[in-house]
C-alpha positions in Angstrom: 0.0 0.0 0.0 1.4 3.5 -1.2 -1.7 5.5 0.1 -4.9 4.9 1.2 -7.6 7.6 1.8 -10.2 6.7 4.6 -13.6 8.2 4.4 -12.0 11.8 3.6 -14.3 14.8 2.8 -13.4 18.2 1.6 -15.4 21.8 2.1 -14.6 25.2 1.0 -17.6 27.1 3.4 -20.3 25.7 2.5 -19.5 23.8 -0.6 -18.6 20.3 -0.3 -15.9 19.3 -3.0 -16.2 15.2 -1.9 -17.2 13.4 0.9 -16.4 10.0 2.4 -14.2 9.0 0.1 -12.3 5.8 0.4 -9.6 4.1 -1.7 -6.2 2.6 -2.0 -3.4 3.2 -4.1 -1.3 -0.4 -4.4 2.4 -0.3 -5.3 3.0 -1.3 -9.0 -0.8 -0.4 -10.2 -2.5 1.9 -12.4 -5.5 4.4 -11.5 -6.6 7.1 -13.8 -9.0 9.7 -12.1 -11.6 11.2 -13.8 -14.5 14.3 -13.6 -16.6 17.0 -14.8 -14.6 20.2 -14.6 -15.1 21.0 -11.5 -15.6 18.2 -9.8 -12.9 18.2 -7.5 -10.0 16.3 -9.2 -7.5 18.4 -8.6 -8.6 19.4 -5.3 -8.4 15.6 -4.3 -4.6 15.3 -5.5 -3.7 18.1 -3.0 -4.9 16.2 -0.2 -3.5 12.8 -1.3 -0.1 14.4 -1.7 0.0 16.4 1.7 -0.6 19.8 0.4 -3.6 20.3 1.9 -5.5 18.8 4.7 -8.7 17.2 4.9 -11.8 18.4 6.8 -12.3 14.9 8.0 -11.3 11.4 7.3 -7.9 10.5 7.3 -4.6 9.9 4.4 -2.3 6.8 4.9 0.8 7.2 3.3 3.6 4.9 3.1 6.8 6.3 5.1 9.7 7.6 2.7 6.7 7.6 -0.4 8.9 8.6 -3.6 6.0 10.5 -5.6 7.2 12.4 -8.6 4.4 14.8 -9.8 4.1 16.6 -13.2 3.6 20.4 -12.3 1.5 22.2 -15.0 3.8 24.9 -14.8 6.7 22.3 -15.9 8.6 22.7 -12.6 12.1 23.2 -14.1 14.8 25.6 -13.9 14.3 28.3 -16.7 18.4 28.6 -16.1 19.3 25.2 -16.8 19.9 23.2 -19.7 17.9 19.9 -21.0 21.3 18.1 -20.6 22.0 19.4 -17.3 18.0 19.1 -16.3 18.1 15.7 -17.2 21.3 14.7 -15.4 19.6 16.3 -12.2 17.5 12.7 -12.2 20.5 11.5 -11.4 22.0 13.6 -8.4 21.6 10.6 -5.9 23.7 8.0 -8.3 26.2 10.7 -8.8 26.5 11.4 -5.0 26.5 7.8 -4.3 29.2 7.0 -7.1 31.4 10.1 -5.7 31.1 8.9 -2.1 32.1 5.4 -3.3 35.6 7.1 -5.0 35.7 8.9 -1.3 35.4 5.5 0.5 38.4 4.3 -1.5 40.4 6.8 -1.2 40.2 6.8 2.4 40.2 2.9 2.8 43.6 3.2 0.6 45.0 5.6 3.6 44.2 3.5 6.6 46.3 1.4 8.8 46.0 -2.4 10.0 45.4 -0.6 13.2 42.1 0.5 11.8 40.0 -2.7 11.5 36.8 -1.4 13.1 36.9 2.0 10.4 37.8 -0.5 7.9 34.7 -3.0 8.6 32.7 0.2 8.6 33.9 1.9 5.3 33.3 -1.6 3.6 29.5 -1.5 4.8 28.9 1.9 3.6 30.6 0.9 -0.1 28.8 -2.4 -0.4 25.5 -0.3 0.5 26.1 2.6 -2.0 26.8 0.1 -4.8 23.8 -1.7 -3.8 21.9 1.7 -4.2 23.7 2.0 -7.6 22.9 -1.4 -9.0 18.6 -0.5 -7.6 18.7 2.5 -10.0 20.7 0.8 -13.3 23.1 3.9 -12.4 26.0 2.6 -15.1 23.3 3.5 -17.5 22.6 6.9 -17.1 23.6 8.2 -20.6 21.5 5.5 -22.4 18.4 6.1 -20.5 19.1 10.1 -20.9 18.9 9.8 -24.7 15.8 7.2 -24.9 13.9 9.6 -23.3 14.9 12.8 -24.8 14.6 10.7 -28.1 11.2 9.5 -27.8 9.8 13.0 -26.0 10.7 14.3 -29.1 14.2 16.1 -28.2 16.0 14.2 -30.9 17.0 17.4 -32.8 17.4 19.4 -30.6 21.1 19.9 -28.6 21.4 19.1 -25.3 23.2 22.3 -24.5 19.4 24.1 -25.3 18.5 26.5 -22.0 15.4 25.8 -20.8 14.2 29.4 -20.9 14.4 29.0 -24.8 12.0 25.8 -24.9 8.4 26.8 -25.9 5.6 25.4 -23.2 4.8 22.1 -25.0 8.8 21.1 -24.9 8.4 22.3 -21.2 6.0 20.0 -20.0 7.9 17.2 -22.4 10.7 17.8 -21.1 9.2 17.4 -17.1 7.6 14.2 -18.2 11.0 13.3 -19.4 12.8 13.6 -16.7 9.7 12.4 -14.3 10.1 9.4 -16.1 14.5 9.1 -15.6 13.8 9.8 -11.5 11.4 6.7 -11.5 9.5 7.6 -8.7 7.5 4.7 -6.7 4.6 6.8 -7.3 4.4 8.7 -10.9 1.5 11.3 -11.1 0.5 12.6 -14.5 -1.8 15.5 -14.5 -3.4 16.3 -18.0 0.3 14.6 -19.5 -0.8 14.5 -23.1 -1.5 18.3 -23.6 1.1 19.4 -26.1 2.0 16.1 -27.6 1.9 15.1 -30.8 0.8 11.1 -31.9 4.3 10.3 -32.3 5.3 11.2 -28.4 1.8 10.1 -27.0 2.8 6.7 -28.6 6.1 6.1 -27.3 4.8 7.5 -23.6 1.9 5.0 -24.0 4.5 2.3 -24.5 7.4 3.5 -22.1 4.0 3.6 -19.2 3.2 0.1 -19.9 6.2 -1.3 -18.8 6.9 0.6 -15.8 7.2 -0.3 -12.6 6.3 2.3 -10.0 2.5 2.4 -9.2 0.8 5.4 -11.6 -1.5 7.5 -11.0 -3.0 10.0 -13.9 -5.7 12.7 -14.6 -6.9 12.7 -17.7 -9.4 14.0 -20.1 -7.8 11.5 -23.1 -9.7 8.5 -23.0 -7.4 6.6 -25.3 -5.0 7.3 -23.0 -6.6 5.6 -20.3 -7.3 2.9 -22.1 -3.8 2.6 -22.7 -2.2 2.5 -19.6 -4.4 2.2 -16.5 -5.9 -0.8 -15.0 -8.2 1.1 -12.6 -10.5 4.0 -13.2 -11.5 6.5 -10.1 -14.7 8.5 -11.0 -15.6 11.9 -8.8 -19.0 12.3 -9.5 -21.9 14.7 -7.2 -19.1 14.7 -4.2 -18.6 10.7 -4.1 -15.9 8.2 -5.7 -16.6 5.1 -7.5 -14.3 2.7 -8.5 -14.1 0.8 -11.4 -11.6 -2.1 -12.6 -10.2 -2.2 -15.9 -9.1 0.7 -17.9 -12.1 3.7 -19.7 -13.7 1.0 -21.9 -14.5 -1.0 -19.2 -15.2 1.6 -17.2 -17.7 2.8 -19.6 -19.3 -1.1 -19.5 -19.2 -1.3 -15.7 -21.0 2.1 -15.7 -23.6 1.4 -18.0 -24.3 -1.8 -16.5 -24.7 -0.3 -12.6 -26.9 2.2 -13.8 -29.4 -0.1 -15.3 -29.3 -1.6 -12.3 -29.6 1.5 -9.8 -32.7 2.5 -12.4 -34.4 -1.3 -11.2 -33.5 -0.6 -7.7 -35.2 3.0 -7.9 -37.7 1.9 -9.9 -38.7 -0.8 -7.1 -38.4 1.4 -4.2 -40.8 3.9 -5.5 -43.1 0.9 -6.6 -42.8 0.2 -2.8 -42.7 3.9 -1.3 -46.6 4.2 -3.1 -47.5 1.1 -2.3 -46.9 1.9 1.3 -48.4 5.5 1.3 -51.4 4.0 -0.2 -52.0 1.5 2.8 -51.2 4.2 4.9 -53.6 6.5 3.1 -56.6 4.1 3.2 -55.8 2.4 6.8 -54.6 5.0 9.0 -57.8 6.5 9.5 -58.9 3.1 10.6 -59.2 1.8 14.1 -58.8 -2.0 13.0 -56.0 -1.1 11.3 -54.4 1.7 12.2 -51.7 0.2 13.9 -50.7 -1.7 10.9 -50.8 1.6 8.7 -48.5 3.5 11.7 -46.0 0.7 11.5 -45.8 1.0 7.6 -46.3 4.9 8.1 -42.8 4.3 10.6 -41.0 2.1 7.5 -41.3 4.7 5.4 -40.1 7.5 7.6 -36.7 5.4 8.4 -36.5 4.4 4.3 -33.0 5.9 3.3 -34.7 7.0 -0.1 -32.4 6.2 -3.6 -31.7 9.2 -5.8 -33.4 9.1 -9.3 -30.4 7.9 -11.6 -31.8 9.6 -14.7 -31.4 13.4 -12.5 -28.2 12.3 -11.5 -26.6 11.4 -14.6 -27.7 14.8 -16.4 -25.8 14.6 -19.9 -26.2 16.5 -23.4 -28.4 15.2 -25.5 -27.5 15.7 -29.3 -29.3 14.4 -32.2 -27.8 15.8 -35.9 -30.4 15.9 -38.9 -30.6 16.5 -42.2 -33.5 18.0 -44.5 -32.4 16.6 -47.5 -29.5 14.8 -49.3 -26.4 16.2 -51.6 -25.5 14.7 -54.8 -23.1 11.7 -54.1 -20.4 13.7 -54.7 -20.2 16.0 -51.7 -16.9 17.6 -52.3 -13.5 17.6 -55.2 -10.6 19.1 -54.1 -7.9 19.2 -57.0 -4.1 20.0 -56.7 -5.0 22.7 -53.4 -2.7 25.0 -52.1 -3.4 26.1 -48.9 -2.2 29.8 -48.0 -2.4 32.1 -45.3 -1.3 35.7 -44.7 -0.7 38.3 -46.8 2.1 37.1 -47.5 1.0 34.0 -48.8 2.6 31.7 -46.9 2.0 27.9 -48.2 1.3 25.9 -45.3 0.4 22.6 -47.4 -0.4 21.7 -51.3 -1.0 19.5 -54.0 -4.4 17.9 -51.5 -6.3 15.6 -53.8 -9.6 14.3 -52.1 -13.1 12.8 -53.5 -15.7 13.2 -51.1 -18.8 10.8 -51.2 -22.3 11.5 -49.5 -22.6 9.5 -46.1 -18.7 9.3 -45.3 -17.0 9.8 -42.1 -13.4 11.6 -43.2 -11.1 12.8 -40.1 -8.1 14.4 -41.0 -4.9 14.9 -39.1 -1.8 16.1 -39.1 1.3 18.0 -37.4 0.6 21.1 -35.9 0.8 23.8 -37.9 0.4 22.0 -41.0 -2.7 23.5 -42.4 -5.7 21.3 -41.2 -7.6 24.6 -39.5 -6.7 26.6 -42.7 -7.6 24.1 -45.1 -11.0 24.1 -43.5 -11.3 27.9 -44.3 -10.3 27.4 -47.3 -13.1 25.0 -48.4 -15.4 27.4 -46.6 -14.1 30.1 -48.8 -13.0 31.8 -45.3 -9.7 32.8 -47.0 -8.4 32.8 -50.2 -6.3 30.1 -52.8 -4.4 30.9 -55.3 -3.4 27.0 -56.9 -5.8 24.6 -57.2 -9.7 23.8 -56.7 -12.7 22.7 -54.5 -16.3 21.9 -55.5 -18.8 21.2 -53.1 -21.6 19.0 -54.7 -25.4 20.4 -55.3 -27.6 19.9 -52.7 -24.8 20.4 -50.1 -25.6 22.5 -47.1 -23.0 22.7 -44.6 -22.4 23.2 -40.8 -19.2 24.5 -39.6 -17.8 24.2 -35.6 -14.8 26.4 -35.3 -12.5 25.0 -32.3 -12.4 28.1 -30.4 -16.2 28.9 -31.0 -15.1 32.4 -32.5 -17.9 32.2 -34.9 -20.4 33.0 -31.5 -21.1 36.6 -30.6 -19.1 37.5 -27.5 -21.5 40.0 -26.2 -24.9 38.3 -27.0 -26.8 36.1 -24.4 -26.9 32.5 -25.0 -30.7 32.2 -25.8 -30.2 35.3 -28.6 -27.6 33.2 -30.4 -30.1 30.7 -31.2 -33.0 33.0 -31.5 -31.4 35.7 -33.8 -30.4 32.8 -36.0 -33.7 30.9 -35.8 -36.2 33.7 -35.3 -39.3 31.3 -36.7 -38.4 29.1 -33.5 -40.7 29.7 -30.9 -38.8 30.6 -27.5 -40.1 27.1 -25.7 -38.8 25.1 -28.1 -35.6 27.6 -27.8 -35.4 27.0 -24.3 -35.9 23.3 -25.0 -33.0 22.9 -27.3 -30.6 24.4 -24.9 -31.8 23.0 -21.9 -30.6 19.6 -24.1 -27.0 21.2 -24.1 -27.4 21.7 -20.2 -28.1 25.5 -20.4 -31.0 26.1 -18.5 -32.3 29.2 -15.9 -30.4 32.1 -15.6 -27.4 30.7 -17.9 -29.2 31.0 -21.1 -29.3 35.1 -20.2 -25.4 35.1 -19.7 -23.5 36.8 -22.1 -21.2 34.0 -24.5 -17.8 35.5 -23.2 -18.7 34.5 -19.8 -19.7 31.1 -20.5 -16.7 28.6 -19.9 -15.0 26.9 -22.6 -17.2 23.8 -22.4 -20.6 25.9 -22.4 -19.3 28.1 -25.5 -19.0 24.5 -26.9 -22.4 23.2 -26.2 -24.0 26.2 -27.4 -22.6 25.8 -30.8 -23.6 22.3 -31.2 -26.4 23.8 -30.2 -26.6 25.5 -33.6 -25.9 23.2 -35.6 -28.8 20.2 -34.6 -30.9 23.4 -35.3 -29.6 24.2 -38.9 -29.8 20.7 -40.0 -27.2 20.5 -42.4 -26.0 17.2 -44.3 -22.6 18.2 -44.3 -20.8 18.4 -40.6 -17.4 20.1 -40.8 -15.9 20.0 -37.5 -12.9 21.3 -36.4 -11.3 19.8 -33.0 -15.1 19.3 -31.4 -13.8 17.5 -28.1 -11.3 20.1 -27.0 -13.9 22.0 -24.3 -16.1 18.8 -23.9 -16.2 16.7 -20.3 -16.3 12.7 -20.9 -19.7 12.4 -20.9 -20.7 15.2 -23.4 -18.0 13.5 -26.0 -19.5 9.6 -25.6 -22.3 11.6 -26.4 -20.9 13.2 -29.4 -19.6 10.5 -30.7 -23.0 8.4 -30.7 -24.3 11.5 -32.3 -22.0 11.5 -34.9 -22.2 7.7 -35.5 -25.9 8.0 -35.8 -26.0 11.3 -38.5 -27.1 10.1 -41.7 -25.1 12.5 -43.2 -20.9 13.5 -44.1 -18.9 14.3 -41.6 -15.5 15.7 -41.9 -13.4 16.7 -38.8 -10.5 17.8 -37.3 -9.4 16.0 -34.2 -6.5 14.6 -31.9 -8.8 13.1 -29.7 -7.4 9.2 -31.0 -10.8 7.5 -29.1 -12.6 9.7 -31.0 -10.5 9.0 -34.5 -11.1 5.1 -33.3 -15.0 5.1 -33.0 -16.2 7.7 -35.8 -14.0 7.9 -39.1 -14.5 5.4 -42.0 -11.7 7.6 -43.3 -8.5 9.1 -42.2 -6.9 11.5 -44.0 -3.2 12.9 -43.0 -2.1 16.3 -44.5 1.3 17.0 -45.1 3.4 19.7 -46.8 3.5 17.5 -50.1 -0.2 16.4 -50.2 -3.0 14.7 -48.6 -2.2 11.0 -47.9 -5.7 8.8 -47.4 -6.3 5.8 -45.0 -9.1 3.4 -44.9 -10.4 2.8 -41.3 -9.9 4.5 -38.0 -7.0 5.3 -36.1 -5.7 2.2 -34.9 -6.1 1.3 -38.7 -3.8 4.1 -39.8 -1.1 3.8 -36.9 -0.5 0.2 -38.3 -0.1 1.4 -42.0 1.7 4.4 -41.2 4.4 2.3 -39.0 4.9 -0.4 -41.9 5.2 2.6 -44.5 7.9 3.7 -42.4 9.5 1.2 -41.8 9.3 0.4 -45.6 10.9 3.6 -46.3 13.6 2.9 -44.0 16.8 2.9 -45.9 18.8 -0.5 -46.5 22.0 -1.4 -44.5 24.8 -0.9 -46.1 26.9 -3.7 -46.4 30.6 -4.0 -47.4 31.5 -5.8 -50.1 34.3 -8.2 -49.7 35.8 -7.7 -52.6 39.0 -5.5 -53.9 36.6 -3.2 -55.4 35.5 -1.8 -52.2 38.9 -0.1 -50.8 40.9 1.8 -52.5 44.3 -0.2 -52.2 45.7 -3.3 -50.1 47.4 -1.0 -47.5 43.9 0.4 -46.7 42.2 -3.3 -46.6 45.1 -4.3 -44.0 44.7 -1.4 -41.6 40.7 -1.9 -41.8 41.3 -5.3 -41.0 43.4 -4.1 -38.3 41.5 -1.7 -36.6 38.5 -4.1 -36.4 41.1 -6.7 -34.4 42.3 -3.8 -32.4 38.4 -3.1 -31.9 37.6 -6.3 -31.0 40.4 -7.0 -28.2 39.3 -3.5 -26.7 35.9 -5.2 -26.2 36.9 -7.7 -24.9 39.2 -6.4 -22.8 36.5 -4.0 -21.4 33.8 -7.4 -20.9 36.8 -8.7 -18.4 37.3 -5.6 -16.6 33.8 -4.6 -16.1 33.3 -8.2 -14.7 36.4 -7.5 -12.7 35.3 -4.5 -11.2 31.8 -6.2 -10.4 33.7 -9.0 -8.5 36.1 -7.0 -6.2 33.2 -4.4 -5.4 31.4 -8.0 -4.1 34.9 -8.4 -2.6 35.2 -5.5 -0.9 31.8 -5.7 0.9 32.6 -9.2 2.7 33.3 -9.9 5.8 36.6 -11.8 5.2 38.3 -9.0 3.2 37.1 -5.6 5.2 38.0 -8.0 8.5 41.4 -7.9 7.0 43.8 -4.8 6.8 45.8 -5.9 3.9 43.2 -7.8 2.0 41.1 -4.7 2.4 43.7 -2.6 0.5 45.4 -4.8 -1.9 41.2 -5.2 -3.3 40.9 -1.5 -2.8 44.5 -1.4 -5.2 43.3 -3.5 -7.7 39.8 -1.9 -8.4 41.3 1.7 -8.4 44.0 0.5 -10.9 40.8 -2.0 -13.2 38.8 1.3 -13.1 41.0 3.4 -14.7 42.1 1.2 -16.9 38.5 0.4 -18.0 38.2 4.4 -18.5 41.0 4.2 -20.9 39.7 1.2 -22.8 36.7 3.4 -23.3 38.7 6.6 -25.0 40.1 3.9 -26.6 37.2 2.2 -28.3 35.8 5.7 -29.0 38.7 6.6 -31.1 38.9 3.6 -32.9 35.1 3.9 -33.7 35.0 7.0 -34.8 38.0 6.5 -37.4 
């Protein structure tokens, strides 16, 4: 056990954040933690770490917990460098490799008359080379550069200050080195803001295999899926549990709210069932004791909460009036350009659009995607190529940041200014299916949070009942519940739908199509995402260049001088390797040596082992400028 919370609650005044709630975090597992905004995630993470107390309850924490926590504002020194930053993971193998030099040096200076400060310097080096051998510490460069590679800081020097680093290569760079410190406790708040597919791949797969217990907040559902094994669910102040990663979360979750809709259902069969006997009986002389008994059952019934109020979610249902042509939209040899300038972002995109598909389309930041859209939408200009939407088309268009809304309008005015034939109940209606009800619908769009701002627009479009959806980025302001319900939404639209997304659950469940822009063109993939990571790997790996091998004959050195010293350097190349296999093992053994009883009991054994590693050490470190040399030649 790492941490266990017992029956904890948590009030600002009179708001209650959670209450009673009770779970355990087990060494080696896996818990993702999820919420409405709001809902007290964050909140609970403060108390589970220490930073803030509870207002009752109590927080069991192991003693000496290692927890390593990634800070949203990065947490790193803006002085520093990546290489130094990284290096800093390191501090206690360094410390323990310097104090093992110290050791040595002062073991080398005793006398015989010293056995006791012998026997004790011995402990102290067999423990720090214990410590040493826990964290793989002779590894330190190679796990420095796996990281940094797959983060994403293959290209980029080492020397780099961290001040220069833009926010996303911030928080990459704190996961990075999160990830060298290998806490027993790794917690990931929001980790996949800021990283492309290629990074949240290789995190996804360095997660799986590690070793420390994890625990993560999250709004990525694929993520989860990925690499938890238990889900934690803050919901009206209480915590549920739920075993398995988000898609069996989402099965657990629909199946125990069938059956807390049976149990409800019963107890109200039973609450009127009662209240009628008492109704009809208590009145009664002959049976009024019977109806005061019932009257007393019902007065102690701890009465269940109606399921269908407490699970309030959007409710979104996309039509269509009428149907395009088959072809919906041709885009021929496109250039998109931005600026006055005319900056290309991407060209030469080729698609064929057919009534009824489901095309997502993704890319590297920066690439175009949000542009291309406007292009389309004849939002900006083009200056090379073509686009023709098909007849019949009418189209619906969700901008990500929801700039297309009216700042200062009220929420029910968006709707009504657009729809003015709609009558204000059926207004009222529509966005009390979005969750905007009361005095909300009267607040003005810039005060609405993200998430409302995002409701409100899909608002608009179930209203304009278009059959072409063009969505750009649609989850980014969305809970967990309003996208589930987006993407049954969009699964059940009779119509096209073309979006932009990095939401990878989403690009799973929806798309019949993907479609990846690059600078060069538009490159299309049948099926969903887990369709198009497989294709995309085997095309790079495809496009790998060969190994090059040497030929063994004449033709392949320029004269027999130049063949000898190559074979010669290889020899030289392969006794080096060998000799530093022996004196690695050597090393190994008289550090073993060293930490017996036998030898540190012994004056002279003590420093004729403490001789012999001193001299197999540097000699190992001249083996290695050795083999460098050689190698590079």
């Amino acid at each position: 056990m790492l941490i266990s919370a017992q029956n904890i609650t948590k009030k600002f005044s009179d708001n209650v954040v959670f209450e009673n709630v009770s779970f355990t975090i087990e060494d080696g597992c896996r818990y993702g933690l999820i919420g409405v905004n709001g809902a007290g995630k964050s909140t609970l993470l403060t108390v589970l770490l220490g930073e803030s107390e509870s207002d009752s309850g109590e927080v069991y924490r192991k003693a000496d917990l290692n927890v390593g926590v990634l800070k949203q504002n990065s947490g790193l020194d803006r002085d520093s460098t990546i290489i130094c930053e990284m290096q800093q993971a390191f501090d206690d193998v360094l410390a323990a490799e310097d104090r093992m030099r110290e050791i040595e040096d002062e073991m080398s200076r005793l006398t015989e008359n010293d056995r006791a400060e012998y026997k004790r310097l011995a402990a102290a080096y067999s423990a720090k080379q214990a410590y040493i051998d826990s964290r793989d510490g002779y590894n330190t460069d190679v796990k420095i550069k796996t990281v940094l590679t797959g983060m994403g800081f293959a290209d980029k020097p080492y020397d780099t200050p961290i001040k220069l680093l833009s926010g996303g290569e911030k928080t990459r760079l704190a996961i990075a080195r999160l990830l060298l410190e290998e806490p027993e406790l790794l917690v990931l708040d929001e980790p996949t803001n800021h990283l492309d597919f290629k990074t949240l791949n290789w995190l996804e797969e360095y997660l799986m295999s590690y070793k420390g217990a994890i625990f993560v907040i999250s709004h990525d559902r694929y993520f989860l899926d990925k690499t938890v094994d238990n889900i934690f669910e803050i919901s009206r102040h209480r915590l549920s549990s739920y075993k398995g990663n988000y898609s069996a979360y989402l099965v657990q979750k629909q199946e125990r709210y069938e059956r807390s809709i049976k149990e409800y259902k019963a107890q109200q069969e039973e609450i009127a069932a009662l209240q009628t006997y008492i109704d009809k009986n208590m009145a009664r002389a002959s049976t009024s004791a019977s109806a005061k008994s019932r009257l007393k059952i019902l007065e102690n019934m701890e009465v269940l909460e109606d399921p269908e109020f407490s699970e309030r979610k959007i409710r979104l249902r996309f039509e269509k009036t009428k149907d395009p042509y088959k072809d919906v939209l041709t885009v021929k040899d496109l250039t998109v350009t931005v600026g006055t300038e005319r900056k290309d972002l991407c060209s030469h995109i080729d698609l064929d659009i057919k009534r009824g598909e489901k095309i997502a389309f993704i890319g590297d930041n920066g690439i175009g995607k949000s542009s291309f859209f406007k292009t389309i939408l004849d939002m900006i200009p083009h200056y090379v190529g073509s686009f023709e939407w098909g007849k019949n088309t009418t189209i619906s268009y969700y901008e990500q940041e929801n700039l297309n809304l009216d700042p200062k309008r009220q929420a029910i005015d968006e709707l009504w200014d657009r729809f003015p034939h709609i009558p204000e109940a059926q207004i009222r209606k529509m966005l009390g299916s979005v969750l905007l009800t009361k005095e909300e619908v009267f607040r003005p769009v810039e005060v609405l949070s993200g998430g409302e701002r995002a409701r409100l627009a899909l608002c608009i479009i179930m209203l304009e009942k278009s059959n072409v959806l063009l969505l750009d980025e649609p989850t980014n302001h969305l809970d967990l519940n309003s996208k589930e319900v987006l993407e049954a939404a969009l699964n059940d639209f009779g119509g096209t739908v073309i979006f932009i997304s990095h939401d990878r659950y989403l690009l799973n469940k929806v798309p019949d199509k993907i479609v990846e822009i690059t600078r060069d063109g538009a490159v299309v993939y049948d099926g969903n995402y887990e369709y198009y990571k497989e294709r995309s790997q085997q095309q790079a790996k495809a496009a790998e260049p060969p190994k090059e091998t040497k030929k063994k004959t004449d033709g392949g050195y320029r004269s027999r001088e130049m063949r000898r010293a190559d074979a010669m350097r290889k020899q030289q190349i392969k006794q080096i390797e060998d000799e530093i296999s022996y004196l690695e093992q050597t090393c190994k053994t008289l550090e073993e040596e060293l930490s017996c009883e036998e030898v540190y009991s012994s004056f002279e054994l003590t420093r004729e082992k403490s001789l012999e590693l001193e001299s197999a050490n540097k000699r190992l470190e001249e083996c290695f400028e050795e083999w460098e040399k050689l190698s590079e030649e």
